[in-house]
C-alpha positions in Angstrom: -108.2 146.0 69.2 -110.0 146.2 65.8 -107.6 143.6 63.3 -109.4 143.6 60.3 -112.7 145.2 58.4 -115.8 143.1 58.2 -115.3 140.8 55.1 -112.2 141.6 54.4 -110.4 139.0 52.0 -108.1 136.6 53.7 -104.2 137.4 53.1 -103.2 135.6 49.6 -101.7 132.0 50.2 -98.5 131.1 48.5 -99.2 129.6 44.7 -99.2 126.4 44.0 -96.4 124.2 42.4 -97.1 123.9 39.0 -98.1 120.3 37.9 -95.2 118.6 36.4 -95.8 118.0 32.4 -98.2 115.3 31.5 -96.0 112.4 29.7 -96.3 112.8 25.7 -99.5 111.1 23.9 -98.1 108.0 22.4 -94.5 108.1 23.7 -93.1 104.8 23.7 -92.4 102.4 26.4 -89.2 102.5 27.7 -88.5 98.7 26.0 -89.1 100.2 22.6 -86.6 103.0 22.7 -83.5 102.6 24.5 -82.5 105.7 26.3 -85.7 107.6 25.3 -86.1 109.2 28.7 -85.3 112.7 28.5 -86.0 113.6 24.9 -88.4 116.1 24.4 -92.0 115.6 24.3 -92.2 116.7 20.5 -89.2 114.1 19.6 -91.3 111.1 21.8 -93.6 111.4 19.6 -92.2 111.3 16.7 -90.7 108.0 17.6 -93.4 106.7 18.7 -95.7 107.1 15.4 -92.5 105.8 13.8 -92.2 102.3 15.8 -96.2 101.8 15.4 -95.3 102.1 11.6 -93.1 99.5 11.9 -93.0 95.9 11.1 -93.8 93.7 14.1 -91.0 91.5 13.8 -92.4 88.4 15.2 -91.8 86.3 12.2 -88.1 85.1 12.4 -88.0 84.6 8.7 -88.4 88.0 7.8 -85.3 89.3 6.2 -83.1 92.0 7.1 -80.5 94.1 6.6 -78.3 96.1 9.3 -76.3 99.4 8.8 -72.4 98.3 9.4 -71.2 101.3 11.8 -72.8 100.9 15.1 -74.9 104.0 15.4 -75.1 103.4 19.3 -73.5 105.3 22.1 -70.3 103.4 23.0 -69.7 102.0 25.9 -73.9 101.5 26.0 -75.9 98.0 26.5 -77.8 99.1 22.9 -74.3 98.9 21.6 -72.8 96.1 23.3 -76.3 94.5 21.1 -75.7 96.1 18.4 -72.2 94.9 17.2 -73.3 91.1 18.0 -76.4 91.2 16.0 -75.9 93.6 12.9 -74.5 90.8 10.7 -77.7 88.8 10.9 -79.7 88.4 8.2 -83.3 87.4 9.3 -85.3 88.4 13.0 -84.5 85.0 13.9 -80.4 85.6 13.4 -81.1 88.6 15.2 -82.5 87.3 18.4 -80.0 84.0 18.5 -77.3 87.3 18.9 -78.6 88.8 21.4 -81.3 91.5 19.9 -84.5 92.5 21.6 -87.7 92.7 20.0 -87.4 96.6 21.0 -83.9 96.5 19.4 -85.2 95.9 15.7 -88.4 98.3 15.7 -86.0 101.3 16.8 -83.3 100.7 14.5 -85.8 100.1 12.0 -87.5 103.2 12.7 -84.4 105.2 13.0 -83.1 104.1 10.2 -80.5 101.8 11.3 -81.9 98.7 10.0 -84.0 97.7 6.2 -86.6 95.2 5.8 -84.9 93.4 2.5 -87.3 90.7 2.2 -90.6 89.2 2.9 -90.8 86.0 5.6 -90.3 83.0 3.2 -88.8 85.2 -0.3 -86.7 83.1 -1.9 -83.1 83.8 -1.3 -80.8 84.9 -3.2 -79.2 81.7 -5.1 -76.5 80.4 -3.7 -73.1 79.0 -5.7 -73.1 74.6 -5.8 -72.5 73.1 -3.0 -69.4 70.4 -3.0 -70.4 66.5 -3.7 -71.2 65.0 -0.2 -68.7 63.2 1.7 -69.8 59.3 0.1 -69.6 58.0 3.8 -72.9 60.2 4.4 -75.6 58.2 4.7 -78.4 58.9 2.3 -81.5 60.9 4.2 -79.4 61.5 7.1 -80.1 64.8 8.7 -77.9 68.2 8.7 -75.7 68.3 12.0 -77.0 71.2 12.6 -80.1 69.8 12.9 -79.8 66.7 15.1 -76.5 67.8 17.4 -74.8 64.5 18.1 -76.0 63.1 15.0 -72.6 61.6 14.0 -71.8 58.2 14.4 -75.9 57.0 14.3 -76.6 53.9 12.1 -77.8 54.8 9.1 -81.5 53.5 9.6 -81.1 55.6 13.0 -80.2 58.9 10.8 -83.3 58.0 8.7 -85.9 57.8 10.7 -84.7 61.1 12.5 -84.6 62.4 9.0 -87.9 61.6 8.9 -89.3 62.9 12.2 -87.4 66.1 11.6 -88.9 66.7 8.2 -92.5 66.1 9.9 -91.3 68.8 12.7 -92.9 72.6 12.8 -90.3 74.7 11.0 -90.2 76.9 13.1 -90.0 80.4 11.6 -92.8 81.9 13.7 -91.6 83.8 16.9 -94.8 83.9 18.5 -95.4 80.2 18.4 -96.3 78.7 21.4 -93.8 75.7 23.1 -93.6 73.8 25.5 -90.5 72.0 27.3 -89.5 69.4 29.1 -88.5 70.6 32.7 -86.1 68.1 33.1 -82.8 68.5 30.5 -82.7 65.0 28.6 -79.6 66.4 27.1 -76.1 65.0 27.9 -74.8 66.4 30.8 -71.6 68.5 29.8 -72.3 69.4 25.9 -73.1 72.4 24.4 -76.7 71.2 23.6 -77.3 70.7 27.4 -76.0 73.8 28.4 -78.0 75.8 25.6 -81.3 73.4 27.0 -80.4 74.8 30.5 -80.9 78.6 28.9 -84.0 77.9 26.9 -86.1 75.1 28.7 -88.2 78.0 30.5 -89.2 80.0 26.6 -92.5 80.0 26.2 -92.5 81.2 22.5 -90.2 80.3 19.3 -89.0 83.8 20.1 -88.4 83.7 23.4 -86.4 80.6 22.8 -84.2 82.0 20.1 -83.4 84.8 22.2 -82.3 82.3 25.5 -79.7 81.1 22.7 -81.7 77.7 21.3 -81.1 77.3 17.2 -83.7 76.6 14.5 -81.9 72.9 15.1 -82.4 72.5 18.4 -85.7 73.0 18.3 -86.6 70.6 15.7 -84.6 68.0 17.2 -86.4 68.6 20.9 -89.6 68.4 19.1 -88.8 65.5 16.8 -87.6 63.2 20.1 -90.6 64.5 22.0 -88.6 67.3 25.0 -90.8 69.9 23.4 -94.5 70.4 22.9 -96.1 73.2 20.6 -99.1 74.3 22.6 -100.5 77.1 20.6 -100.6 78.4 17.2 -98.7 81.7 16.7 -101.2 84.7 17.8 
């Protein structure tokens, strides 16, 4: 049986799937834009050339100012954030609540969250403090500063006074650190449970965010449990 004229074209094969779309130029990592995925192309990037604008936020000095209404979805982790951090008042306030690096470049770029004040402005004066207690001994450091602190002799408050003021201050978030593995805290107070959380940070910011304070750190370093081990950058 003849089936088919010389050179004939072969029958037509079924098209194709299209390609699916190629991901928007520039669109921001996940980590920088909470719930991004499924925004337009168009809208992507938009918010992306809007976080690349923004600040870097690895100084925690810098000093900021959050909207007061949470302009998350309820019931979201970005919101959970949200309402424990907006009443901070520098990056480093921000991360010791809770807030993500990613956090503060998208509310920044969505408006959510103002840069008020260059790392290391002078603040805003503040009214006199009350005459110290006159069993304070002279030089002796802040509590917040050397946990436990209470109850030292006063040469003992001294010379930490001294070590602390001698200490790294601090206010970089990319600085480098680090700890001691083992926790030379004492077993069952707050400073050895927030040790626990923050002994593995590898940067000031890092260990903010694992819930150290300014404090801690300057008391670790002062009595030798931390290390700095590379300058910021």
């Amino acid at each position: 049986a003849v089936v088919g004229a010389a050179g004939a074209a072969p029958a037509p094969q079924p098209a194709a799937a299209a390609p699916a779309p190629a991901a928007a130029v520039g669109a921001p990592p996940p980590s920088l834009c909470p719930g991004g995925f499924g925004m337009p192309p168009k809208a992507k990037a938009k918010a992306a050339a809007a976080l690349a604008a923004s600040p870097s936020f690895t100084d925690a000095a810098l000093r900021l100012e959050f909207r007061s209404e949470n302009p998350k979805k309820r019931g979201s982790h970005a919101a959970d954030r949200y309402d424990k951090y907006k009443r901070a008042r520098t990056v480093g306030e921000a991360l010791q609540s809770g807030a993500l690096i990613g956090d503060l470049k998208h509310d920044h770029s969505k408006g959510y969250l103002a840069v008020v004040g260059a790392a290391g402005a002078a603040p805003a004066p503040q009214p006199a403090a009350a005459a110290p207690a006159p069993a304070a001994a002279v030089g002796a450091p802040p509590p917040s500063l050397c946990p436990g602190g209470f109850g030292m002799p006063p040469k003992a408050k001294a010379k930490a006074a001294a070590a602390l003021a001698a200490s790294p201050s601090f206010t970089d978030a990319a600085l480098r650190l680090e700890f001691r593995s083992e926790n030379p805290k004492k077993r069952g107070s707050h400073a050895a449970d927030r040790y626990d959380k923050y002994k593995r940070a590898r940067t000031v910011g890092e260990a903010l965010q694992s819930g150290a304070l300014i404090g801690d750190l300057k008391h670790d370093h002062s009595k030798g449990y931390l290390a700095v081990v590379g300058a910021a950058g």
